[in-house]
C-alpha positions in Angstrom: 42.8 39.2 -15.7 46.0 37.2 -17.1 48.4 40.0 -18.7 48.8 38.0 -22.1 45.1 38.3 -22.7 44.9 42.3 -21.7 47.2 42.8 -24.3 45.0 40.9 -26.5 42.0 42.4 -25.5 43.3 45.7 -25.3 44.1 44.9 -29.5 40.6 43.1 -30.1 39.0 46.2 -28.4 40.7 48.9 -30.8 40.1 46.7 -34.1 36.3 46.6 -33.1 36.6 50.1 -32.6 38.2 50.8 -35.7 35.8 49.1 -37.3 32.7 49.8 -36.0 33.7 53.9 -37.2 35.1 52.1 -40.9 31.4 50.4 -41.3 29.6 53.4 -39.8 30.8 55.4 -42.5 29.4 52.5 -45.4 33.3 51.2 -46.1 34.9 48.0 -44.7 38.3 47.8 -43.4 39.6 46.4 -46.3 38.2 49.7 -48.3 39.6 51.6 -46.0 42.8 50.5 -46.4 43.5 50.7 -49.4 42.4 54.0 -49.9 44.5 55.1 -47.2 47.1 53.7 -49.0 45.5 55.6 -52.1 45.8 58.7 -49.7 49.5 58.6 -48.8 50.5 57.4 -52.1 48.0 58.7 -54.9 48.9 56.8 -58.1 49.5 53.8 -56.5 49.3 50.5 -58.8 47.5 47.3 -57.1 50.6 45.5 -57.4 52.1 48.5 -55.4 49.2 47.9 -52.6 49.5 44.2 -52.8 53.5 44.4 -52.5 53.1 46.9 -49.2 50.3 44.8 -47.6 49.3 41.1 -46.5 46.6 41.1 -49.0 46.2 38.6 -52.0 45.9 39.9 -55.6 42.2 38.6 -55.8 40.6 40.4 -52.4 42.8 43.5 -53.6 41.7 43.6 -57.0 38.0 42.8 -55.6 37.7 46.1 -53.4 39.2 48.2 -56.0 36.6 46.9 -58.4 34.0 48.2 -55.5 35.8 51.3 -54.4 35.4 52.2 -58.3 32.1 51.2 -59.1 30.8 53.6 -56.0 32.5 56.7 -57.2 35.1 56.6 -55.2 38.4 56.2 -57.0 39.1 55.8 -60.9 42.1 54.1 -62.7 44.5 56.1 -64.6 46.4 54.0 -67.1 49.7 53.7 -67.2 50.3 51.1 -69.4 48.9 47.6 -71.2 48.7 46.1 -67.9 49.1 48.5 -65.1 47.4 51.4 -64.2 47.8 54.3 -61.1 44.6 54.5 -58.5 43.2 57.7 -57.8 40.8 59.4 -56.0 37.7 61.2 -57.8 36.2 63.9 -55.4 33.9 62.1 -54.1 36.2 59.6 -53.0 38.5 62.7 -51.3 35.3 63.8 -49.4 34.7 60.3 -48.3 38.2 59.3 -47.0 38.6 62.7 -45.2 35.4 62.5 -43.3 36.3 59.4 -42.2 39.8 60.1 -41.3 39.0 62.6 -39.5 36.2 60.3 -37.1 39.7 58.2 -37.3 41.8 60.7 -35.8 39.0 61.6 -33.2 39.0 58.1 -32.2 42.5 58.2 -32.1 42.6 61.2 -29.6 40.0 60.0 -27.8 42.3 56.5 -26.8 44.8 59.0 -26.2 43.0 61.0 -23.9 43.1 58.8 -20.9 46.7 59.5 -20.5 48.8 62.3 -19.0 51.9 63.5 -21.2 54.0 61.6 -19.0 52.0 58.0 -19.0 51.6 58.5 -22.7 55.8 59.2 -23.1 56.4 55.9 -21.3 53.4 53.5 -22.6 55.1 54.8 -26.2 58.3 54.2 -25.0 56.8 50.7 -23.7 55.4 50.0 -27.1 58.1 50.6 -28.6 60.3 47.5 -26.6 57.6 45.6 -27.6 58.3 46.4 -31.1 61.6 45.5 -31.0 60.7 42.1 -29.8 58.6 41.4 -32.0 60.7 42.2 -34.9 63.5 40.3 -33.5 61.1 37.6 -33.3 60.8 38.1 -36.6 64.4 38.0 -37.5 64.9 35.0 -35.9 62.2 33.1 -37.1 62.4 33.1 -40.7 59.9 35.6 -41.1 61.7 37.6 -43.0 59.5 38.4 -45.9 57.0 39.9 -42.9 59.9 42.2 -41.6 61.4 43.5 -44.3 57.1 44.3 -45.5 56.9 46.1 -42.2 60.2 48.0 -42.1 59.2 49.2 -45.4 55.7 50.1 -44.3 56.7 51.5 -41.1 58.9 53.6 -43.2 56.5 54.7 -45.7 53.7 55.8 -42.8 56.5 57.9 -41.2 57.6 59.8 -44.1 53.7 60.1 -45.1 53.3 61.5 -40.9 56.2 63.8 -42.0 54.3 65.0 -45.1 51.0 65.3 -44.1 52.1 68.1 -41.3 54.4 70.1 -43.5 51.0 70.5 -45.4 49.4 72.1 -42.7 
């Protein structure tokens, strides 16, 4: 097998896996997402979500409408216009079953490797990284960087969180 389509398989692969566990739990991945970002962030606006994410205002504003008309979050206003997402109980229940199948997945990815092949496929992944965000840099993309920096950012300091918790 060429090593430029591995790599791409090896992505396809995890996204079907991802998603398969998403759907099995009655979301889709858009759902999910957003209320993960509902999760790390609670009172998060829409434009907040559509500002940290590739998403258009209409898809955005479309699984909000769903994710609130099953139970799952409500919308606190704010003001006029704008108005915080939150979670109701049920949604809480929801999202942590399901990120918890999400971690399991997770481990179980992780499981093929020894401590020391999963120390240097990380330090592996994270050259690739780099070259991808110097791709970035250098091709005009920078709208897409400076999105990911910032979101890169936000997930670590929400990692960081999430263990002091526990």
């Amino acid at each position: 097998m060429h090593e430029e389509l591995l790599f791409y398989f090896a992505a396809r692969t995890q996204d079907t896996l991802i998603r398969h566990h998403i759907q099995k739990s009655g979301f889709n991945k858009m759902e999910y997402l957003v209320m993960y970002f509902i999760s790390v962030h609670p009172g998060l606006t829409m434009q907040s979500i559509q500002k940290r994410s590739t998403f258009d205002k209409a898809q955005i504003s479309r699984t909000i409408k769903t994710l609130e008309q099953s139970g799952m979050i409500y919308r606190e206003p704010i003001n006029k216009k704008s108005y915080a997402l939150q979670f109701t109980e049920q949604g809480k229940e929801a999202f942590a079953s399901l990120d918890a199948q999400m971690l399991t997945l997770h481990n179980q990815m992780w499981s093929v490797f020894t401590p020391e092949e999963k120390a240097t496929f990380l330090e592996l992944l994270a050259k690739l990284y780099e070259v991808f965000d110097n791709y970035m840099l250098e091709n005009e993309m920078t709208d897409i960087h400076t999105y990911l920096q910032d979101w890169k950012q936000e997930m670590l300091v929400a990692k960081v969180e999430k263990q002091q918790i526990k």
